[in-house]
One Martini backbone bead per residue (centre of mass of N, CA, C, O) as a GRO file, in nm:
protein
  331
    1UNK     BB    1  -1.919   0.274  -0.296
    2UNK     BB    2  -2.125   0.115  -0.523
    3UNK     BB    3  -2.182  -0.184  -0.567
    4UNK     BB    4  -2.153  -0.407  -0.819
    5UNK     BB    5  -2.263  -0.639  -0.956
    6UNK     BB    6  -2.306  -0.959  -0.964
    7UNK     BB    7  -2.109  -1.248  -1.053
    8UNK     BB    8  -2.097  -1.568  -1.136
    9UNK     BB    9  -1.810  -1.555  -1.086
   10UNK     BB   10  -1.839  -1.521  -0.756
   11UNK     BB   11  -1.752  -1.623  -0.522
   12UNK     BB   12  -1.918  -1.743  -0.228
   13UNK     BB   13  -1.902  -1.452  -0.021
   14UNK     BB   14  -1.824  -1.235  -0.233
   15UNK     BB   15  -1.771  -0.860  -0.249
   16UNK     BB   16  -1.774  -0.588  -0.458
   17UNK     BB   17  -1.601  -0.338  -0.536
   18UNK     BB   18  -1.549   0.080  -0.539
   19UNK     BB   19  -1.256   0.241  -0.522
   20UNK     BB   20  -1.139   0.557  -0.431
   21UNK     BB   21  -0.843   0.707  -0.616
   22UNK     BB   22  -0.611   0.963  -0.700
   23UNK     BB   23  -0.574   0.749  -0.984
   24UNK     BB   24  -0.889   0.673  -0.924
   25UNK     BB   25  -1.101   0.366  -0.997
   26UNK     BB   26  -1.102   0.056  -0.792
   27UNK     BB   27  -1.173  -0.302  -0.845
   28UNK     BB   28  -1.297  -0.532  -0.630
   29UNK     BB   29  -1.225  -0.850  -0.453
   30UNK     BB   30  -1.391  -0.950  -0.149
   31UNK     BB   31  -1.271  -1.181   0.156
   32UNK     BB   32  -1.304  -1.176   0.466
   33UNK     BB   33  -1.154  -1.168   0.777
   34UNK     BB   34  -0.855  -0.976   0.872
   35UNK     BB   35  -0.572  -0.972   0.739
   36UNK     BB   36  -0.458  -0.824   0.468
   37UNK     BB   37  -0.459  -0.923   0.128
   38UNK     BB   38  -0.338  -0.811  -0.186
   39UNK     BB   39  -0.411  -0.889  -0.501
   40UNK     BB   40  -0.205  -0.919  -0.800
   41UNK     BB   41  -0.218  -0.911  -1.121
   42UNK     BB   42  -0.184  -1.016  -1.459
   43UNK     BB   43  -0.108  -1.088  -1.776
   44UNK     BB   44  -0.425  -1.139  -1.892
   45UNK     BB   45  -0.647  -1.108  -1.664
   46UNK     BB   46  -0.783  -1.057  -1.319
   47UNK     BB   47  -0.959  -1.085  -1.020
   48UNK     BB   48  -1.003  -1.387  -1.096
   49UNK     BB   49  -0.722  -1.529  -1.067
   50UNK     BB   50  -0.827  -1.534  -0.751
   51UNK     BB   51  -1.055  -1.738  -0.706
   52UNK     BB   52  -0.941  -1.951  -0.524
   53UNK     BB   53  -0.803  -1.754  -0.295
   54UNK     BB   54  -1.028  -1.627  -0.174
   55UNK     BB   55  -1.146  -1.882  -0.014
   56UNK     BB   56  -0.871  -1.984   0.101
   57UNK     BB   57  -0.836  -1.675   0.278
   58UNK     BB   58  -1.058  -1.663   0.467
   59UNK     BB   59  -1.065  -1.963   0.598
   60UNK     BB   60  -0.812  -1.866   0.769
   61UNK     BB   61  -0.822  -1.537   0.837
   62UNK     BB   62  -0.882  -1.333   0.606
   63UNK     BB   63  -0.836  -1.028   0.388
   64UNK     BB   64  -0.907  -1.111   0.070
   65UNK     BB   65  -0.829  -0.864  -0.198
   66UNK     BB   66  -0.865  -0.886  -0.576
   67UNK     BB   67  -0.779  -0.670  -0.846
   68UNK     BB   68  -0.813  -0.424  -1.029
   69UNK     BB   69  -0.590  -0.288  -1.270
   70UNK     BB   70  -0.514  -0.056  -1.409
   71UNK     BB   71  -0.668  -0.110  -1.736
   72UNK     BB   72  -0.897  -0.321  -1.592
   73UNK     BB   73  -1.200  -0.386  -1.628
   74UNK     BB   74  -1.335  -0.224  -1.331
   75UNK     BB   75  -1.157   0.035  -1.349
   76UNK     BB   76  -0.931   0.276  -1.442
   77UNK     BB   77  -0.851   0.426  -1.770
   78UNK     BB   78  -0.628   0.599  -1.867
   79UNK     BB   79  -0.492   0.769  -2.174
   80UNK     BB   80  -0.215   0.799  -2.051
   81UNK     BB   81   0.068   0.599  -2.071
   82UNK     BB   82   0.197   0.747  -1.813
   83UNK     BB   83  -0.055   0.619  -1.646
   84UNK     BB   84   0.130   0.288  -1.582
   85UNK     BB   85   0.362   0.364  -1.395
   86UNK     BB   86   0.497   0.203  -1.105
   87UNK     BB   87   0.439   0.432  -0.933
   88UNK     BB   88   0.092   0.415  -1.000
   89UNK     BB   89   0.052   0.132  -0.865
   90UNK     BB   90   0.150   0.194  -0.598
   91UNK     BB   91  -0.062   0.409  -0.506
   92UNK     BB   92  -0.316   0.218  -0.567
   93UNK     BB   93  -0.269   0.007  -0.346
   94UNK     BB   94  -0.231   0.209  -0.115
   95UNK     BB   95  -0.523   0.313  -0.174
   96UNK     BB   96  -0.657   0.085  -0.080
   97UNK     BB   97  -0.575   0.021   0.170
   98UNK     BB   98  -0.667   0.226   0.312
   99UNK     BB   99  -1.014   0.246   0.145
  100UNK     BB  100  -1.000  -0.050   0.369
  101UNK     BB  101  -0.935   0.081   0.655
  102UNK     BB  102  -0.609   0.035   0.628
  103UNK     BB  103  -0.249   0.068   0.724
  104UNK     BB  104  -0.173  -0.267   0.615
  105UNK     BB  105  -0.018  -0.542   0.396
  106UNK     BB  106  -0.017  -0.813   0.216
  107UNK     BB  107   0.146  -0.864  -0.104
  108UNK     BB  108   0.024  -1.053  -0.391
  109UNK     BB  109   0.180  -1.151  -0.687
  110UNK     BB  110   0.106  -1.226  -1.077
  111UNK     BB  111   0.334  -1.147  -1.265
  112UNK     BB  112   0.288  -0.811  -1.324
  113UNK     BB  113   0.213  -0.825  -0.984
  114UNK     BB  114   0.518  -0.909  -0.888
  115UNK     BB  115   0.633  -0.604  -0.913
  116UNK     BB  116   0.454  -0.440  -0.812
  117UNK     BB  117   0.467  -0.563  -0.548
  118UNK     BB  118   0.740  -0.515  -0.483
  119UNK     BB  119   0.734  -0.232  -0.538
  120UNK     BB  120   0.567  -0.180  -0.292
  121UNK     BB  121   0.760  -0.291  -0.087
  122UNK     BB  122   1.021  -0.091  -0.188
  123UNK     BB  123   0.843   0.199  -0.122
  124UNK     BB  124   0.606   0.078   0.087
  125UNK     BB  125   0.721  -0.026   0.397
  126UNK     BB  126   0.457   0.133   0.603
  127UNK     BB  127   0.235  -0.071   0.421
  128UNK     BB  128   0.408  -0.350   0.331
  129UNK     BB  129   0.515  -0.636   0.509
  130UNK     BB  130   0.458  -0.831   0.275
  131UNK     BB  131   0.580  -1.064  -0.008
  132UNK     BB  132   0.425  -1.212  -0.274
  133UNK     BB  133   0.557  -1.422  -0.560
  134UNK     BB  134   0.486  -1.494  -0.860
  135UNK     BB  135   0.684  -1.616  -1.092
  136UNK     BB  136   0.809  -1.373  -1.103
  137UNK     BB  137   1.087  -1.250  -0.993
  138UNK     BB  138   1.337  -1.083  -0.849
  139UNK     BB  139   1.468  -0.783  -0.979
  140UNK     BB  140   1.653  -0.537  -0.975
  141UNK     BB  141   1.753  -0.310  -1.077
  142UNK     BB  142   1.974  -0.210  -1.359
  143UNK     BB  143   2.171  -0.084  -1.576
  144UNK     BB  144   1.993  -0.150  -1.855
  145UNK     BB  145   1.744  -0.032  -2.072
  146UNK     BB  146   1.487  -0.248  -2.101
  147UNK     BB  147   1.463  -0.164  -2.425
  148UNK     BB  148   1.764  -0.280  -2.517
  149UNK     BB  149   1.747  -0.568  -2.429
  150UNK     BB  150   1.520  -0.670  -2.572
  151UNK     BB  151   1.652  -0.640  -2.825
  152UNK     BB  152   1.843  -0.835  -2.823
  153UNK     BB  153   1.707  -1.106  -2.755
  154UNK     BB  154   1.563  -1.112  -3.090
  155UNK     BB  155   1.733  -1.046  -3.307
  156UNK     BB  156   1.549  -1.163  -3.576
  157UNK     BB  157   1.382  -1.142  -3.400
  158UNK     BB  158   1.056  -0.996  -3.186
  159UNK     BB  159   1.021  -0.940  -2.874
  160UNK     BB  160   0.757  -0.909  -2.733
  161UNK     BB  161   0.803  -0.636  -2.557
  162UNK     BB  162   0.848  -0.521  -2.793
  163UNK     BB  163   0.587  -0.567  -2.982
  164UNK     BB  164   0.429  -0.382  -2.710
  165UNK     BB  165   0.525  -0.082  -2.779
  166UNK     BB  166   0.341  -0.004  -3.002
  167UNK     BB  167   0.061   0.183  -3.038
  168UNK     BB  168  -0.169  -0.038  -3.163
  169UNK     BB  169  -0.040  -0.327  -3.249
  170UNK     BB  170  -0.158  -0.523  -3.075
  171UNK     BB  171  -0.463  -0.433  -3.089
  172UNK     BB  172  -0.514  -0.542  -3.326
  173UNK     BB  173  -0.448  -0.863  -3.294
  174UNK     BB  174  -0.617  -0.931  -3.034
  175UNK     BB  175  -0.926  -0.760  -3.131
  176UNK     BB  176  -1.015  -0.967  -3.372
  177UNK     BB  177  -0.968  -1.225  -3.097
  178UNK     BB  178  -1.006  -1.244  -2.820
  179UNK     BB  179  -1.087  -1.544  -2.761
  180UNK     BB  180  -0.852  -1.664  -2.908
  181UNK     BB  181  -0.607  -1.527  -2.783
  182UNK     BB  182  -0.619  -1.616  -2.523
  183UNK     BB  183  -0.633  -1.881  -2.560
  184UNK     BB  184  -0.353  -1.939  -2.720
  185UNK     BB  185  -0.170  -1.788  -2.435
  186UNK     BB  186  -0.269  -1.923  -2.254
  187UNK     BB  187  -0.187  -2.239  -2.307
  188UNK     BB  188   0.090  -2.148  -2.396
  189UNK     BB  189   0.132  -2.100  -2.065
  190UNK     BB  190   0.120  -2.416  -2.008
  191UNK     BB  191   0.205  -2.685  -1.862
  192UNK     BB  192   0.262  -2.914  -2.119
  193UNK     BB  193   0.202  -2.845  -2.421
  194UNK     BB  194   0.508  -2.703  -2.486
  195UNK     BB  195   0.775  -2.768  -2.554
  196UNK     BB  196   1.029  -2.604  -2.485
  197UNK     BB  197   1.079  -2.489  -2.807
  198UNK     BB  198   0.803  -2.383  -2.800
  199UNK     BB  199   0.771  -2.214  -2.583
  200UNK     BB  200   1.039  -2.011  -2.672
  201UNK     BB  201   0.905  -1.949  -2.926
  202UNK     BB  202   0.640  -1.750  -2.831
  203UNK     BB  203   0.825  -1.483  -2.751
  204UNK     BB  204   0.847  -1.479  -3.093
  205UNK     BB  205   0.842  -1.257  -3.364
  206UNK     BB  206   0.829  -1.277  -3.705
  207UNK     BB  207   0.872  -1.089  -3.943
  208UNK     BB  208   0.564  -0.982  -4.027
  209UNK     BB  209   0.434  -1.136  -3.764
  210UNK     BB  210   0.272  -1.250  -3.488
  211UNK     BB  211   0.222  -1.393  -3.161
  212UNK     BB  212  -0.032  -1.609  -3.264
  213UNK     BB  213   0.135  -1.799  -3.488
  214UNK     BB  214   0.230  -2.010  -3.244
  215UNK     BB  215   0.012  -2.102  -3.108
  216UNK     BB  216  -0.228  -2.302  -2.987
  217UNK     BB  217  -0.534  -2.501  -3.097
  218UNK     BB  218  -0.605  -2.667  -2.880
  219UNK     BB  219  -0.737  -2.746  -2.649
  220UNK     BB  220  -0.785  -2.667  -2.331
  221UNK     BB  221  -0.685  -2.668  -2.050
  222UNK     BB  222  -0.793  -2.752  -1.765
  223UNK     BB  223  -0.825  -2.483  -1.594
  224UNK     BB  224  -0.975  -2.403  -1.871
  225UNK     BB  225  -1.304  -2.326  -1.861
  226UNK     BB  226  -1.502  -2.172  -2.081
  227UNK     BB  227  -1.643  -2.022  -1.874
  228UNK     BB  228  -1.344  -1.851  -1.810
  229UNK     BB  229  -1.307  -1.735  -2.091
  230UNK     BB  230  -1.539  -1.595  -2.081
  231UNK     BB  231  -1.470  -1.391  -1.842
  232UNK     BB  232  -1.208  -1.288  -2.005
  233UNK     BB  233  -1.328  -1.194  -2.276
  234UNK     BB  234  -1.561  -1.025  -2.170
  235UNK     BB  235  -1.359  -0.779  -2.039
  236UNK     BB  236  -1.171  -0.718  -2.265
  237UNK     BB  237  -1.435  -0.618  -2.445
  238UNK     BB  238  -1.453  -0.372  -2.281
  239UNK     BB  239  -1.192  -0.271  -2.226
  240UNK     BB  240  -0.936  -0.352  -2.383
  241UNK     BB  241  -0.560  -0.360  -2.429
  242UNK     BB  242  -0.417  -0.099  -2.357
  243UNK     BB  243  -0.392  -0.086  -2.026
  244UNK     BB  244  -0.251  -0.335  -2.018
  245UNK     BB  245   0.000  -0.277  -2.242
  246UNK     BB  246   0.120  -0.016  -2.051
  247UNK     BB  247   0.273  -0.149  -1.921
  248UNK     BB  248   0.524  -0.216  -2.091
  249UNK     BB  249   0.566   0.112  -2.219
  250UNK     BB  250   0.731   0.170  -1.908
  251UNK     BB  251   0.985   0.070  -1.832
  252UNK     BB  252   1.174   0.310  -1.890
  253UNK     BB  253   1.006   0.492  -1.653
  254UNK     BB  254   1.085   0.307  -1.420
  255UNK     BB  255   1.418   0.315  -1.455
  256UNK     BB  256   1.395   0.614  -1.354
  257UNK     BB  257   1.223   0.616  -1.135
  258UNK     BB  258   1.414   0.363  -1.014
  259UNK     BB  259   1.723   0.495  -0.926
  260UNK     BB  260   1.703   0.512  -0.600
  261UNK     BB  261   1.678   0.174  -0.606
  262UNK     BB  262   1.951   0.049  -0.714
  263UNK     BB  263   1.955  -0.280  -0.610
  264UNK     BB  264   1.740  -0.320  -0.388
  265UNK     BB  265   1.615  -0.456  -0.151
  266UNK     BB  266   1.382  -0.683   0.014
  267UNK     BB  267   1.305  -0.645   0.358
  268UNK     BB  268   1.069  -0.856   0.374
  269UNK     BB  269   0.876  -1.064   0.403
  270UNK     BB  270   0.853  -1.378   0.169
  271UNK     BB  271   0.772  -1.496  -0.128
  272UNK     BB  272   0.822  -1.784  -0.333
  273UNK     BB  273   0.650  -1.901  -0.673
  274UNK     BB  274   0.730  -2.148  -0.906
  275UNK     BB  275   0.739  -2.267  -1.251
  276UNK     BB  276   0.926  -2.511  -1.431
  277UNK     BB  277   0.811  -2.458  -1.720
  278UNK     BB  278   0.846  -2.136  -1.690
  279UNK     BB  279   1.030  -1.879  -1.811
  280UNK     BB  280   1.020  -1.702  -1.601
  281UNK     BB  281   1.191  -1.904  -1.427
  282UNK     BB  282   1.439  -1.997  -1.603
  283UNK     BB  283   1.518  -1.712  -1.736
  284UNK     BB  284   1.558  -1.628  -1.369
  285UNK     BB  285   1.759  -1.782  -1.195
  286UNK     BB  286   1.968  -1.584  -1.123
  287UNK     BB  287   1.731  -1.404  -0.949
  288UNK     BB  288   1.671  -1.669  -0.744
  289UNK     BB  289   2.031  -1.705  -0.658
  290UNK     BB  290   2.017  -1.427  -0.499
  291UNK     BB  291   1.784  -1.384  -0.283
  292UNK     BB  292   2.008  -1.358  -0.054
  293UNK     BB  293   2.053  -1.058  -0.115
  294UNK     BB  294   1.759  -0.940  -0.238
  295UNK     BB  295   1.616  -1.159  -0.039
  296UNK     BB  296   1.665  -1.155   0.304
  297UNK     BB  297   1.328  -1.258   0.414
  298UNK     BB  298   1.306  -1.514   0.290
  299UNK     BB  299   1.103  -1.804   0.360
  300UNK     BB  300   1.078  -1.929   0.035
  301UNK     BB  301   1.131  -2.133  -0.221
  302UNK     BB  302   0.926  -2.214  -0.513
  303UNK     BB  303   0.914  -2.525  -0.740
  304UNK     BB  304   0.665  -2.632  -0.947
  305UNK     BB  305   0.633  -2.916  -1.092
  306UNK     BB  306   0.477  -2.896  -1.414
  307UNK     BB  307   0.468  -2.600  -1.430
  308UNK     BB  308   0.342  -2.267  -1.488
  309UNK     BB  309   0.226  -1.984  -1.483
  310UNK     BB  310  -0.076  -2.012  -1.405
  311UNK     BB  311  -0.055  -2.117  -1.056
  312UNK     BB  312  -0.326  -2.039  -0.938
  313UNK     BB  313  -0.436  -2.238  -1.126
  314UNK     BB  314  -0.305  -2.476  -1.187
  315UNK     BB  315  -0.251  -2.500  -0.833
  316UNK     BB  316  -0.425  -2.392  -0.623
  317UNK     BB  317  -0.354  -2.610  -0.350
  318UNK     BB  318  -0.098  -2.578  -0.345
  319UNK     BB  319  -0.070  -2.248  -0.291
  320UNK     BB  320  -0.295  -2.216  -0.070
  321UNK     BB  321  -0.120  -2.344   0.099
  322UNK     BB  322   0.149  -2.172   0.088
  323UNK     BB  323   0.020  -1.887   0.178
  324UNK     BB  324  -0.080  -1.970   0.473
  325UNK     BB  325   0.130  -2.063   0.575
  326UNK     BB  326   0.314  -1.813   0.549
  327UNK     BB  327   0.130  -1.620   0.672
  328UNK     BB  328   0.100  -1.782   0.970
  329UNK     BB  329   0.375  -1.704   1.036
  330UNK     BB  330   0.405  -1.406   1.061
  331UNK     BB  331   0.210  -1.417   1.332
   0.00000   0.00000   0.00000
């Protein structure tokens, strides 16, 4: 299809695709040629989120490809809930892989992109040959429905993800100030902005209250520019967040499609990245401990000390030495 415009914020040299697939168009930037490496963002992001890596794994001999998913950006964002589920993000990877007349692809997520990208190489082993995770680890389907969990969780508050799950309630708090919510989400999920125990409490909401109330109002992180959250509200601003927080809405629907891989490890090599600040990684420190289980082709775990979530930002050139290595090792 006919490449949209580019725009200021892309790097120089790369450039815009729009590629259908059996479940709509999906909106890439890439750059570089060599060994394809598809990047998967996660919430709230898009493909800017790796604005760093997309010139440092070209430079390196990559063919690195970085998506809007389904539901962001310039991708398709269709109506209804269950076409959110993580079956549809997996054949959306597997078709941009085709798509860009590739038969196999090193995949790597972060944030709800770890698992996306996970679950790419645990049901389409013949086309992910090796998977990258930032941030959030892998870990296995479990035994209990997971917003039953997430309700134990919240005790006497509301977890994040229980209050992400009735259609249009998160939708109204944060469409009121989209660059304002997203401003203090990026920060307060920043290394160091917010003691341990404030940081432990933005994931929950106190009855009657937004998950904004908790948000830090200071200045912006370094690694977040003016000008890079104007790129980042001006997308959401035009998407609106259904599509992107109906990845939240399929937990269940998830735990249901991948009964047939309970508990199943990924034997492709790996890599996991995450943040010494970040929740996702303290939070899961289990299953990280796993990893020998989990993850037996696993060929390092790194945690970025004084990092936060938000890894590929905050620390580009820590990750992009990481990930080069990691690549150039496979081959």
């Amino acid at each position: 299809m006919p490449q949209p415009p580019t725009d200021p914020a892309t790097p120089p040299g790369a450039v815009h695709r729009l590629v259908d697939t059996p479940g709509g168009r999906i909106h890439l930037v890439e750059q570089g040629t060599g060994p394809l490496v598809l990047l998967v963002h996660g919430f709230p992001e898009s493909w800017y989120s790796w604005r760093h890596q997309l010139p440092a794994l070209a430079a390196a001999g990559y063919r690195a490809a970085a998506i809007d998913v389904r539901g962001y950006g310039r991708s398709a964002k269709p109506a209804a809930t269950d076409a959110y589920r993580m079956l549809a993000h997996v054949a959306d990877n597997t078709a941009v892989v085709h798509a860009l007349g590739e038969e196999t692809a090193t995949v790597v997520g972060h944030d709800w992109g770890s698992p996306i990208a996970a679950d790419s190489a645990l049901l389409r082993p013949d086309v992910f040959t090796a998977v990258g995770l930032l941030s959030v680890p892998y870990a296995p389907r479990g035994e209990n429905r997971p917003t039953d969990g997430f309700a134990r969780i919240g005790g006497d508050e509301e977890f994040y993800v229980s209050y992400f799950q009735a259609p249009g309630r998160a939708e109204a708090e944060i469409e009121r100030d989209v660059r304002g919510w997203l401003a203090g989400f990026y920060t307060g999920l920043t290394g160091g902005t917010l003691t341990p125990e404030e940081h432990g409490r933005l994931f929950f909401v106190p009855q009657g209250a937004h998950l904004a109330d908790r948000f830090p109002t200071g200045p912006l992180p370094a690694w977040l520019t003016e000008a890079a959250l104007d790129v980042y509200s001006g997308e959401f601003e035009r998407s609106g967040f259904t599509g992107a927080l109906n990845r939240y809405r399929n937990v269940d629907r998830d735990w249901e499609d991948l009964a047939a891989w309970h508990g199943a490890p990924i034997t492709q090599p790996s890599l996991f990245i995450g943040g010494s600040l970040d929740a996702s990684t303290t939070w899961m420190a289990d299953a990280i401990d796993a990893y020998p289980a989990t993850l037996p082709g696993l060929s390092a775990a790194h945690i970025l000390e004084g990092c936060g979530h938000w890894i590929q930002q905050e620390r580009p050139d820590e990750v992009n030495r990481l990930l080069t290595q990691w690549l150039d090792g496979l081959r």
